[in-house]
N, C-alpha and C positions, 0 to 999 in steps of 0.2 A: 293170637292173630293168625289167619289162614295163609300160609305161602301161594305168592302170586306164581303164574304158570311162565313162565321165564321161554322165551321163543329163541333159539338159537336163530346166529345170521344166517348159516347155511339155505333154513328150512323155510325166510321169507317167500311167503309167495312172487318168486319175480311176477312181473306183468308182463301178459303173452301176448304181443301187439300193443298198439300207442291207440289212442285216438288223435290222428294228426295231422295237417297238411300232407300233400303231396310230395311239397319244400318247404323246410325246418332249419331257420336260418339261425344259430346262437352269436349275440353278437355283445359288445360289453368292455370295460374298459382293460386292458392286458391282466391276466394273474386273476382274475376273478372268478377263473373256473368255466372258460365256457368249452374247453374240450371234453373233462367231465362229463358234461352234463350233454352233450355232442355223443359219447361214446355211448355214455348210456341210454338214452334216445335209439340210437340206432342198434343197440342191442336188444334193445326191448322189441323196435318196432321187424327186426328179422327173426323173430321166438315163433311170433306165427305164419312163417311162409312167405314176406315181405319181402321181397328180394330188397335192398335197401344198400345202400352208397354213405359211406360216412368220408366227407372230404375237409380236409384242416388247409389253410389258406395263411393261416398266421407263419409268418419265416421263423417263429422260435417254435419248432414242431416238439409235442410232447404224447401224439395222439400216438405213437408205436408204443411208448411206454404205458400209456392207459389201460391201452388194449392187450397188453402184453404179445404183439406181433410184429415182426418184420412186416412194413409198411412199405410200395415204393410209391414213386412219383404218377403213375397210372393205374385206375380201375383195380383192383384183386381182387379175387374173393380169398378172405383171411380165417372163415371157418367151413369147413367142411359139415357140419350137424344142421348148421343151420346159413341161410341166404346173405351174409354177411360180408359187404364188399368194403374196401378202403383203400385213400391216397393221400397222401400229403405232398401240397403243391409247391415247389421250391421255384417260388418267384422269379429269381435273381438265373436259376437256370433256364425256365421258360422266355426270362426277356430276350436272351441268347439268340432263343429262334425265332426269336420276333415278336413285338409288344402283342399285338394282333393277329399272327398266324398268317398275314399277309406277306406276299414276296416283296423283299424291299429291292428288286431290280422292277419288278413290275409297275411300283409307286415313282422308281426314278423319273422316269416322262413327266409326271406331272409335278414332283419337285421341283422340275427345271421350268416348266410353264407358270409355277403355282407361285411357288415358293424363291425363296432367297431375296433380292433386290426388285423381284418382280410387282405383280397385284399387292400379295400382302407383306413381305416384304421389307427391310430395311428399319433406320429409328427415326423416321418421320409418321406420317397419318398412318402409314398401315403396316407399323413397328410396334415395339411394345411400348407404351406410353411412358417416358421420362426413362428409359434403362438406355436405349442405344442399339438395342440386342434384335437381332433378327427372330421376326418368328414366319417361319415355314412349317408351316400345318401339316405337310406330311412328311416330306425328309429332313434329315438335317439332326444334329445332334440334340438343337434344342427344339425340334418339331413337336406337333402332335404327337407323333407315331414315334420319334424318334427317343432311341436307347436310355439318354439322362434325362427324359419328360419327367418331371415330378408325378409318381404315380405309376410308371411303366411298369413297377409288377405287380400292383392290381391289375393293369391294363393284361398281364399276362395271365394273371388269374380269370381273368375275366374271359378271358380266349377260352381256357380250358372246360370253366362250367357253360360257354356254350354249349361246348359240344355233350358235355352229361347230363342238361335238362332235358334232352331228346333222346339219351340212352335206351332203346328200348330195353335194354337189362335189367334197368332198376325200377320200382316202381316207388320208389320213398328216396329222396337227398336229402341228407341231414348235414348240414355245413357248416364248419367250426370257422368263424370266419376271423382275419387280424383283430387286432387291437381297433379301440373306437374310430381313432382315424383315418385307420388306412380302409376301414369299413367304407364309411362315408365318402372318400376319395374313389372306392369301387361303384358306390352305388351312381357318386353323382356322372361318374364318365361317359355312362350310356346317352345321357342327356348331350353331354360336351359332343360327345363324337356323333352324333344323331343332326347335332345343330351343324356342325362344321362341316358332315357329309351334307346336309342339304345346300349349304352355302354354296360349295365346292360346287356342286349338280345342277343349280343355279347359274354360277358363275359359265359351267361348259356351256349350257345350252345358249345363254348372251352371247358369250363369245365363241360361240364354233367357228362361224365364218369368220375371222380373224386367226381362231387356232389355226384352219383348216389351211389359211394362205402363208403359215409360218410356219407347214409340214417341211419344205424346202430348206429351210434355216438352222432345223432342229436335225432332220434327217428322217428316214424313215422310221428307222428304230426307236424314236425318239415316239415319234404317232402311235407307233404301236405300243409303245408302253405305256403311254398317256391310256389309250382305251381301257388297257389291261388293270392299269392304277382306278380308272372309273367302274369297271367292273365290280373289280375287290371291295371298291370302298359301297358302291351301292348293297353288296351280297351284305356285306357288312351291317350296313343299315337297319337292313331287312332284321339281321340277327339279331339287332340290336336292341330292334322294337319288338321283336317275340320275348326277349328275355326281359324287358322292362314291363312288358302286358302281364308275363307270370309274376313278378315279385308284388304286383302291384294287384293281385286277386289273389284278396280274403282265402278264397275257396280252395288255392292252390298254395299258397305263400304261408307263412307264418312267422315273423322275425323273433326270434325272443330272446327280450335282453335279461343278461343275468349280471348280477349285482353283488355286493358285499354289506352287511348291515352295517357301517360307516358313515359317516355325514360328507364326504369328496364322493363318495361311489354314487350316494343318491342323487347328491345335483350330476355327476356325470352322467348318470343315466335319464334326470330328465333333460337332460341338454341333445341325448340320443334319441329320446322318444320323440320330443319335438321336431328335431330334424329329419328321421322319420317319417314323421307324419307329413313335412314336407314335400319328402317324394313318392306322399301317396303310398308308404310301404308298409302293411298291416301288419299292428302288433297287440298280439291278445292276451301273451302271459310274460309277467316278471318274475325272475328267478331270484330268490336272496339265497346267496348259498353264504356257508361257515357259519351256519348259526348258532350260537351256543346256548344248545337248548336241546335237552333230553333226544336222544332220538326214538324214543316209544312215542315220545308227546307228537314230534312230528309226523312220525307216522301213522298214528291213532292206535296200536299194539304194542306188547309189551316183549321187546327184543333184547335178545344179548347183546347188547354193543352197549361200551364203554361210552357215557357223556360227562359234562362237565358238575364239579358238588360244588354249587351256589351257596353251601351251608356253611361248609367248613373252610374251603377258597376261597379267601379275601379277592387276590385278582381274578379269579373267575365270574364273581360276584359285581366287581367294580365293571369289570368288560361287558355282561350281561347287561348292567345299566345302560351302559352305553351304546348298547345295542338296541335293548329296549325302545331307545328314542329316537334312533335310526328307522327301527320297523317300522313307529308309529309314523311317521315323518316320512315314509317309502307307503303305505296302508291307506293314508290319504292322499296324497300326490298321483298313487296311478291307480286313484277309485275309476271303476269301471273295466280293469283291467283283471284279468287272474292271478294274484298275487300265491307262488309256491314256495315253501322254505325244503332248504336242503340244511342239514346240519353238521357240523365242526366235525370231524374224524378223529379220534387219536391218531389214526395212522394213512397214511397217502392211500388215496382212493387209487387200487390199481386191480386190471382183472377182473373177470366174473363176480367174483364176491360180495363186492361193495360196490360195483356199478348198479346190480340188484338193487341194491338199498335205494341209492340215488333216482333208479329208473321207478322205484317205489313212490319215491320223495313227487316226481315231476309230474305220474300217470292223475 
């Protein structure tokens, strides 16, 4: 019998650029690999000249260790050979400076007009229904905007990729984003804070000439911040709907969720595509990664890398079933969709090496 030609890792052809959206969303339920596949995307798509941003969003960051780089919390470029930028967003810092990037002395005026015992206000009709608890939509502890809102550090993530979808430095963002919920939680807030600024801008223009005779009451400083507060939140707006027009164009966007061949991962992930598709947010490929299954097989050649013996492995064997039934059961469920496998490792995917493979797995 003829010896096959055995491919070392080193010598896989990596892939020099992606074919990809503009913005490369990975999204999925925690642990299931989407920085991986985050790294390797963006290292594929900066091989040919791509200047390209890869930004991790999830607070249990692992994207420095992937990458094998010192990462900080702003823009870097982390290879000199090739256009290869990176940040990992540390939520919980960012709400520090504010959910939104807004002054919260600027928002004061209108917390004092808006909010507390005022319009909305108090635990009757324009309280929160059956708690007791004030809700003040812009200041205030438990505000909109305010520091312990359920969600304030997507809300601060959400600050931050404003401003890098309009980076002119990158031409590709590839974004590792939290875990499933706090995804969702990001995506739906443009909507939340889009409906609550229009309320708000509503509400001034009704009531000017009532604001306008309660300047005296308030104080001046008081006027002025009010303006200052409606400023922000209208600039806001604006922002708010440019960056929901991109997530929400095919042409531009591409969410992809990645998965694990399990029977919890596949309902989570149809439970994310569906919701998804709610906010109108396109998704064209699913990722199963840890597959355990040959990696020549998934990559159509015949490569050095260690896979699982289905022959001799009884539980490699039993897990494969079980896998087996997941894929098919993931193969039907997001028919229409481009289903990729990535396969099981021996060893922790870290580094040029094996990001190769993976950016092999996903092109």
């Amino acid at each position: 019998m003829s010896e096959l030609d055995v491919e070392a890792v080193d010598d896989i052809d990596a892939p020099a650029g992606i074919d990809a959206a503009e913005y490369v969303l990975y999204g999925g339920k925690g642990g299931v690999g989407k920085t991986t596949c985050a790294a390797a995307t963006a290292l594929a798509s900066a091989r040919d000249g791509t200047a390209t941003l890869v930004v991790s969003t999830d607070p249990a960051h692992s994207l420095s260790d992937t990458l094998e780089a010192d990462i900080p919390a702003t823009p870097t470029r982390i290879r000199e050979d090739i256009p290869l930028y990176a940040a990992e967003i540390d939520p919980e810092a960012a709400v520090g400076e504010g959910p939104l990037g807004m002054q919260e002395d600027a928002l004061g005026g209108m917390g004092e007009l808006l909010g507390g015992d005022g319009m909305f206000g108090g635990g009757g009709a324009g309280g929160a229904a059956g708690t007791g608890q004030t809700e003040d939509p812009i200041g205030g502890e438990e505000g909109l905007l305010g520091g312990s809102m359920p969600g304030a550090d997507e809300a601060a993530a959400l600050r931050l990729l404003l401003d890098y979808v309009d980076d002119d430095r990158f031409d590709r963002v590839v974004i590792d984003t939290a875990p499933t919920g706090h995804t969702l939680r990001l995506l739906e807030l443009p909507e939340t804070m889009d409906s609550m600024v229009g309320k708000i801008l509503q509400l001034r223009e009704r009531f000017s000439g009532m604001m306008d005779n309660l300047t005296g009451m308030f104080g001046d400083d008081q006027d002025v911040d009010a303006e200052a507060g409606i400023e922000d939140l209208q600039e806001l707006s604006d922002r708010i709907e440019h960056l929901r027009s991109i997530l929400q164009d095919p042409r531009k966007t591409d969410f992809r969720i990645v998965m694990v061949p399990e029977e919890l991962s596949v309902v989570e992930s149809e439970r994310l595509l569906a919701q998804l598709d709610e906010f109108n947010i396109p998704v064209s490929t699913i990722i199963v990664n840890r597959v355990m299954q040959d990696p020549s097989e998934v990559l159509g050649e015949v490569v050095d890398i260690a896979g699982p013996n289905h022959a001799d492995c009884e539980f490699c064997a039993r897990r494969w079933q079980v896998q087996q039934d997941a894929l098919a059961r993931s193969q039907d469920m997001f028919r229409g969709h481009d289903v990729r496998r990535v396969p099981l490792f021996a060893e922790e995917v870290r580094g040029e090496r094996l990001l190769s493979v993976v950016a092999a797995c996903l092109d």
